[in-house]
N, C-alpha and C positions, 0 to 999 in steps of 0.2 A: 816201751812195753813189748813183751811178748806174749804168743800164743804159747800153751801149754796142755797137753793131753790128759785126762785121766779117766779110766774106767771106774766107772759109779754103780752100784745094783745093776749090770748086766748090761750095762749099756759105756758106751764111747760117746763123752762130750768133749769140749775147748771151755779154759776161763783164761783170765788174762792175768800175769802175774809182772809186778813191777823188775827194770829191766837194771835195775842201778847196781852198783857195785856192791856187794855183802861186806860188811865190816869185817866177817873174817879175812876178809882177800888184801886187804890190806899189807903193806908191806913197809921194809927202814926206806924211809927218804919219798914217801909216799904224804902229799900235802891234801887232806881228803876234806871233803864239804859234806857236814853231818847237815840233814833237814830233818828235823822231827815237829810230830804234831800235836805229843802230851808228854808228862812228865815220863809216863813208864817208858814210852818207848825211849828218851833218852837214857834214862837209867838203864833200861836193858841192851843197849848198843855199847853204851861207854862202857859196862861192867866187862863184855865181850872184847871191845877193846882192849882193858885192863889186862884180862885172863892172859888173853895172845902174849901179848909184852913180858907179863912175871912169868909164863911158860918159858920163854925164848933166854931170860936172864936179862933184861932188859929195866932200866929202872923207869918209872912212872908217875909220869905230874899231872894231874887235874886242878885247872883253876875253873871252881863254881863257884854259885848261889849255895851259901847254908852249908859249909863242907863239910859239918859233925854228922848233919843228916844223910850228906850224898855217903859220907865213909861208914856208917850205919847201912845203906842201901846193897852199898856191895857188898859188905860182910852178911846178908841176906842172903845174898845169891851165890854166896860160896865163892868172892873173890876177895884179892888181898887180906888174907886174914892177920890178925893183929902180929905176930911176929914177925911178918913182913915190912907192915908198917911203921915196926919199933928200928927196921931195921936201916929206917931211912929207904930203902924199894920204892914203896909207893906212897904219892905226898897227895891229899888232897886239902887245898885251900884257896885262899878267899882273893879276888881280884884286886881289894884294895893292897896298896904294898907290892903290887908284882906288876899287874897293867895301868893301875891307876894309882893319880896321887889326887886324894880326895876327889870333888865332881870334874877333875882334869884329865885327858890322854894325851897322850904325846909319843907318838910312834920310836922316836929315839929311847926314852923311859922305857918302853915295852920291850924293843931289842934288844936293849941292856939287859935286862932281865931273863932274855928267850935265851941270849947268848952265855951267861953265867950258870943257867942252867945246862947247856950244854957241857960249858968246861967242867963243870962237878961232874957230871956223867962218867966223862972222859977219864978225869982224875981220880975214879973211886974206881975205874976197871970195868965198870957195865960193857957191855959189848955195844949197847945201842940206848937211846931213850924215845919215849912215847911221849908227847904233850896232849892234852884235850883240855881245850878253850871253849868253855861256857860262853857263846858272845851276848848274854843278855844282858850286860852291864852295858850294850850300846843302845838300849831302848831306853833307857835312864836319859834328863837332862845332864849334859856333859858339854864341858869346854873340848873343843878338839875333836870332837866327833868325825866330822869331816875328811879325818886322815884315816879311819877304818880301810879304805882300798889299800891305801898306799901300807898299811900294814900290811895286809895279807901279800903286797906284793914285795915285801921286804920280808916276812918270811918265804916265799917261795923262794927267794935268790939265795938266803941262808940256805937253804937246804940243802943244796947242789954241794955231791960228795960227800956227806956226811951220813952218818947214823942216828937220826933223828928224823923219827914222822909224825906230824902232826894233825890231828882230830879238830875243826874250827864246827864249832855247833852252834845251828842256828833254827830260830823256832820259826816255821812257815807259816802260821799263823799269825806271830806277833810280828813278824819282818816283814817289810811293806816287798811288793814284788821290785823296784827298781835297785835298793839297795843288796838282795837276792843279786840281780844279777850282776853289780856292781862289782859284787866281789866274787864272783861262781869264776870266770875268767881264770884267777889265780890258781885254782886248784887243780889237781892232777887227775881226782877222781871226785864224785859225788856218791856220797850215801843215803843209803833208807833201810829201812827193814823192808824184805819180800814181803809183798801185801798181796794175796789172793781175792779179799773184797774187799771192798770200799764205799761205802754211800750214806745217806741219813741215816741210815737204821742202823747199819753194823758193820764192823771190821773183821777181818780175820790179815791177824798177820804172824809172818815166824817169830820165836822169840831165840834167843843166843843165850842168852845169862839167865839162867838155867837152860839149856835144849830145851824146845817144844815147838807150842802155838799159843799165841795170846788172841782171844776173844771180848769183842766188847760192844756190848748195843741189845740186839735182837735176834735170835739165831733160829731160822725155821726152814723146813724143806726147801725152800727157795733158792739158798745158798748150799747146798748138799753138793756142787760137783766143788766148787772151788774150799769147802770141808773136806771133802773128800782126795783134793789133791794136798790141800796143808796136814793132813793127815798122816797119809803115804808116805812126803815128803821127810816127814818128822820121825818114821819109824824105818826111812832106810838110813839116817844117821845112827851111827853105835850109842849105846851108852841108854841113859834112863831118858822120858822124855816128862816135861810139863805141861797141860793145859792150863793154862793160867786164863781162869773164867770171874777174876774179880769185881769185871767193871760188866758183866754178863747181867743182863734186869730179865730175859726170856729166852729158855729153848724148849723149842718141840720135843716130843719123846721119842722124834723119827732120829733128828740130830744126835739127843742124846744118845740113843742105841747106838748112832754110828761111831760116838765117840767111846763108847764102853767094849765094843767090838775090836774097834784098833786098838785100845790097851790090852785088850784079852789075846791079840795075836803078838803079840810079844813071847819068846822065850823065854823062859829061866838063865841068867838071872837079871835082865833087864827087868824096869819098873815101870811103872806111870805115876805121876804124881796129878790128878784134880786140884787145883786149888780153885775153890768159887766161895761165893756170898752163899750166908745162909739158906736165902730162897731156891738158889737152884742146886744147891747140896740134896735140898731133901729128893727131888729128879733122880739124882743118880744112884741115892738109896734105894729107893722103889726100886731100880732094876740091877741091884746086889752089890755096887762099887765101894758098901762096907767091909763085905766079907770076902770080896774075891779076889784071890791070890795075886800079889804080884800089884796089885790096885791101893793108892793111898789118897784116902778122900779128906782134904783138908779147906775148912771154911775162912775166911777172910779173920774171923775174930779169934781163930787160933792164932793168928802171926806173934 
């Protein structure tokens, strides 16, 4: 963790902001440890993930849970759009057939597999490939469980010299802590999203897939410096930014100003996009985020 400065209403505090590696930083031949703690934040790491890769020319494998849904989630967020995907670029599918054979694993079966996809890469010209491994098919009953290290430590030794980086995501939540560290060892780096707060009540963390900040819990003056640095942070990147306030159940009208203020200091032609739930939509109405320029105030039931 580190300490981080921001100036807030006239004053100079410290909040603490998570110290792990950024998904963008990611690079070819980089074996990276996803931890996430809900569905978004994996969707919104992996889509970022994604983007980097098809940016680069780069082709791109996702093996998930539900793959029509996770290839629906990126097409949300404005990645891999569908002519990419026709174009064989980017694959998202299902673990069974690729890591598993029925409720069995078998580390040889899976290499087979890591390493064929390499060779196509290779063979169609990409300059490099992405993998991202859903690992929740190891919290499932499974024969062969037990070899998940020795996997990850057979992907690390693939990896040496090649143009292939791989994404292993794992949910910190559902992962008991020893098997965490089990396989943390093998990786080159560790991911999260920068998390500005974290506690019962609320999060605030950056989002990638789309730019911004995602909010979620309880939001009241309490949390205004470490607002006020995901804020900042979010408006010295180029481009449009998102608050994404869907899983938001309360904010003060101190927060909200602060957040209608950072979109109003945006230039032409940068944007802000609000996305929230009905309740706190109507918040941001009362103080003009229907009408004011440059401002798109969009409710969870519009999706």
């Amino acid at each position: 963790m580190r300490a981080r400065e921001v100036t807030a209403i006239g004053k100079v505090t410290w909040v603490t902001v998570g110290a792990e590696t950024q998904i963008t930083d990611l690079t070819i031949r980089d074996h990276a440890c996803l931890t996430f703690g809900e569905p978004e934040e994996l969707l919104d790491l992996t889509a970022a993930f994604v983007r980097d890769g098809l940016a680069e020319g780069q082709r791109v494998v996702w093996l998930a849970e539900e793959p029509r849904r996770r290839l629906a989630e990126l097409a949300r967020r404005g990645v891999a759009p569908r002519e990419t995907v026709s174009a064989g670029r980017m694959v998202v599918m299902a673990c069974q057939g690729a890591l598993l054979d029925g409720q069995a694993f078998a580390v040889e079966r899976a290499m087979r597999w890591f390493r064929d996809q390499m060779a196509h890469t290779s063979g169609e010209g990409y300059p490099g490939l992405r993998v991202a491994l859903d690992m929740s098919w190891a919290l499932q009953p499974m024969a062969g469980i037990e070899q998940l290290p020795a996997f990850e430590e057979k992907i690390a030794a693939t990896l040496a010299g090649t143009s292939t980086a791989v994404l292993c995501q794992y949910d910190r939540v559902r992962f008991d802590p020893v098997t965490l560290a089990s396989v943390s060892g093998y990786h080159t780096r560790s991911v999260a999203a920068a998390t500005y707060h974290h506690d019962a009540l609320l999060r605030i963390c950056r989002q990638y897939a789309p730019p911004g900040i995602r909010l979620a819990g309880q939001l009241d003056r309490g949390a205004e410096a470490a607002l006020g640095l995901a804020l900042s942070e979010a408006i010295r990147l180029d481009g449009d930014i998102t608050v994404t306030m869907g899983e938001l159940s309360f904010v003060d009208l101190y927060c909200a100003r602060m957040i209608m203020d950072a979109a109003r200091s945006l230039s032409p032609p940068r944007s802000v996009t609000l996305h929230c739930n009905p309740s706190i939509s109507s918040r941001f109405l009362l103080l003009g985020a229907g009408t004011a320029p440059g401002i798109s105030l969009v409710t969870v039931d519009d999706r």
